[in-house]
C-alpha positions in Angstrom: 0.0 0.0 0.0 3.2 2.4 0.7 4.5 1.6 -2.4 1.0 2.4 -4.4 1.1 5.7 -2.6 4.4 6.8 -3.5 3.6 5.8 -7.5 0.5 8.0 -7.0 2.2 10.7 -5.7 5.0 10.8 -8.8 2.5 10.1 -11.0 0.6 13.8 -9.9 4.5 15.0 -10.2 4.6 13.9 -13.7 1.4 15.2 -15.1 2.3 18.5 -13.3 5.5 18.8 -15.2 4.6 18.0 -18.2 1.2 20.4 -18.2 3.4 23.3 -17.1 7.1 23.2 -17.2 7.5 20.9 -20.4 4.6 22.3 -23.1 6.3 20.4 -26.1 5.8 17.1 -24.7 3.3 14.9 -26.8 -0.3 14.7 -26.2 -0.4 11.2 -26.1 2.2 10.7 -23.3 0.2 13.2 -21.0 -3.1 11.0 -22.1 -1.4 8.0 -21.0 -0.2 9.3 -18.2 -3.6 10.1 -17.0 -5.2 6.7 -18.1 -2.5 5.4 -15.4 -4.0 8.0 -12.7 -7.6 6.7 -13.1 -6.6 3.3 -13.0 -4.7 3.9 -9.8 -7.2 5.7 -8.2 -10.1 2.8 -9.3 -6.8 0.3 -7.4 -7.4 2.5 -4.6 -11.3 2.2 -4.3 -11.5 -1.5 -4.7 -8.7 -2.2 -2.0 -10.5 0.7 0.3 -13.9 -1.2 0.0 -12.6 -4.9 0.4 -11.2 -3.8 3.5 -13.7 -2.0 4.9 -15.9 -5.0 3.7 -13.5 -7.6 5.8 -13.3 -5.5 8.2 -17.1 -5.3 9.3 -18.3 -8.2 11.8 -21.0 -10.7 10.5 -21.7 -12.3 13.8 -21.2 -11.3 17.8 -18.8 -14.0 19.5 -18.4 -15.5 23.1 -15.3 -16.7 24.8 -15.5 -20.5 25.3 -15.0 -20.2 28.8 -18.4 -18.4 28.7 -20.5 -20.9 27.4 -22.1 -23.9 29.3 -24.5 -26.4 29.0 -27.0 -26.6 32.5 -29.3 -29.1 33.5 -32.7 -28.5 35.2 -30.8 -29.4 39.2 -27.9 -27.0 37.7 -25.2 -29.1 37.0 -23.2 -27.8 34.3 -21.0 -29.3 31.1 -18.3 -26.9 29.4 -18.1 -29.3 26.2 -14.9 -31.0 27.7 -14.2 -34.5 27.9 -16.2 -37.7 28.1 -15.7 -37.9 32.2 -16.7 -34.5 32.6 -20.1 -34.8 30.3 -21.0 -38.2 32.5 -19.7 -36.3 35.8 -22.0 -33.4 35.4 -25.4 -35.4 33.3 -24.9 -39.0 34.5 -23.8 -41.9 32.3 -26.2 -42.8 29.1 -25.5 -45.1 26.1 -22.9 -44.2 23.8 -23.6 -44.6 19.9 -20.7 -44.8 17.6 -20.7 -44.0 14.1 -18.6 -43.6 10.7 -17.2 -40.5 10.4 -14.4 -40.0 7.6 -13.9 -36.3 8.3 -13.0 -36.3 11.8 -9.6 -37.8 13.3 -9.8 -41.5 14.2 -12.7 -41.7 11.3 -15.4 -42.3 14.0 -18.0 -39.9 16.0 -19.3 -41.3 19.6 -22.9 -39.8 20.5 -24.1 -39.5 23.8 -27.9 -39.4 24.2 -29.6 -37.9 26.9 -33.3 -36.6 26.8 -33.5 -33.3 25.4 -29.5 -33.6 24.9 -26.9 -34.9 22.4 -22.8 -34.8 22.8 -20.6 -36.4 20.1 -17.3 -36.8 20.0 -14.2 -37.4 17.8 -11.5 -39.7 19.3 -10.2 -36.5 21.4 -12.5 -33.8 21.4 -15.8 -32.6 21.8 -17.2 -32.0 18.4 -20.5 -31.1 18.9 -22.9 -30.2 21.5 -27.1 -29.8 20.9 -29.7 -28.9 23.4 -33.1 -30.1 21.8 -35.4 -30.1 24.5 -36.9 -27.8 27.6 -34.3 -30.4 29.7 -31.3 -28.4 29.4 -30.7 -24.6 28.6 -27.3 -23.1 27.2 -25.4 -20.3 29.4 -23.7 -17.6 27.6 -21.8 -14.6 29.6 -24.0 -15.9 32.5 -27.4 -15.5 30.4 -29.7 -18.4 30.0 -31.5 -19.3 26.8 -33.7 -22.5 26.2 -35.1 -24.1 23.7 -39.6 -23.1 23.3 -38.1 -19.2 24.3 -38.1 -16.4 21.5 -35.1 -15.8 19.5 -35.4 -12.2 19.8 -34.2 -12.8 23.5 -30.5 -12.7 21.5 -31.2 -9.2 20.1 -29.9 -7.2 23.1 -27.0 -9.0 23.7 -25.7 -10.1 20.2 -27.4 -7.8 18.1 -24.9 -8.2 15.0 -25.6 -12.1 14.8 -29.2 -11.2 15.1 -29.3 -8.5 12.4 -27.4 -11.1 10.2 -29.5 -14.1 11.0 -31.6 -15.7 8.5 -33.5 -18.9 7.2 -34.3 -19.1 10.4 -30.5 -19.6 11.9 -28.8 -17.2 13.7 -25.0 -17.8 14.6 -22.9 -16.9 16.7 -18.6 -17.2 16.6 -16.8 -18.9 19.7 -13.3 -17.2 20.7 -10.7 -18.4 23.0 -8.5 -15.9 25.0 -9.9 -13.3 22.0 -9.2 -14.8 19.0 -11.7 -16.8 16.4 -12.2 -20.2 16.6 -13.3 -22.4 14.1 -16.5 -23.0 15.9 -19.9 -21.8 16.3 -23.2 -21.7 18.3 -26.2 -22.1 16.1 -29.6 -21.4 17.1 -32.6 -22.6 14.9 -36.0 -21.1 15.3 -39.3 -22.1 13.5 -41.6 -19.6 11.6 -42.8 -18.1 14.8 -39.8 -17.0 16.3 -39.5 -19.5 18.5 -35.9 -21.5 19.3 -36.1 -25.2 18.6 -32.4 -26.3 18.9 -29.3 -24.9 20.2 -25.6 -26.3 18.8 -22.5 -25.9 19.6 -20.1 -27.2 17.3 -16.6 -27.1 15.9 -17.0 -26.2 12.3 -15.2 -29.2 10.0 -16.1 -27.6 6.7 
């Protein structure tokens, strides 16, 4: 971008110099000379609004350590490992699948009523509250599945201007940077949440 500037600037030089101190010079070379200037200056406009474009937020985000998964006699699940999940909700069967994109090529589902957890061979993959059994905390602020979605406007009001097809998202950061990961709430043509996910994003 310095560079571009100081080209711009000899550039306005050049055009000076020739309109006024060197009058014999051709009329094509000044010509040409502007062409460059315009084409700079469009160079300019596109960078300008590609960076302003990156540079503007689609969705709010939450620090992992802010998010938690509660039960109805408050026990609560930080999407950490297998012993934790059965420390905090009890023990449930465990349903194990093909899964080529994750590492170890498997994904291992706990079920629990309102509740699914699956994992890769390390880590927790995804997390989705489906039912009135369990609510999700986020900076210390519960939402539940059967509650309105435009609960979320107040505090992530980004994500919710940004929502649509009846999603809205919301990006997970640890220690304040991105993550690829994401919490994803679904809501039906009412407004109303039906499911709440927390998942890493393998795309």
């Amino acid at each position: 971008m310095l560079a571009d500037k100081v080209y711009f600037t000899k550039i306005l030089k050049q055009i000076n110099v020739c309109g006024y101190k060197n009058p014999q010079l051709s009329v094509i070379k000044i010509s040409t000379m502007k062409l460059n200037l315009i084409t700079l200056l469009i160079s300019f406009i596109g960078l300008h609004g590609v960076q302003q474009t990156n540079d503007v937020p689609r969705e709010d985000g939450v620090e992992n350590s802010r998010i938690h998964i509660v039960d109805h006699a408050n026990n609560s699940f930080n999407m950490g490992s297998r012993l934790q999940l059965e420390k905090a909700f009890g023990k449930t069967k465990m349903v194990k699948e093909d899964a080529e994109i994750l590492e170890g090529g498997y994904v291992y589902t706990y079920n629990y009523k309102g509740l699914s957890v699956s994992y890769s061979k390390k880590h927790c993959e995804s997390t989705e509250i489906k039912g009135p059994e369990y609510k999700i905390t986020l900076n210390g602020i519960a939402y539940s599945v059967g509650e309105p979605i435009t609960k979320l406007k107040t505090a992530f009001p980004v994500s919710y201007k940004n929502r649509h097809d009846n999603f809205l998202r919301l990006g997970i950061k640890y220690k304040g940077k991105w993550m690829d990961a994401y919490i994803a709430f679904s809501y039906n043509s009412k407004g109303i949440i039906t499911s709440i996910e927390v998942a890493n994003d393998n795309s």
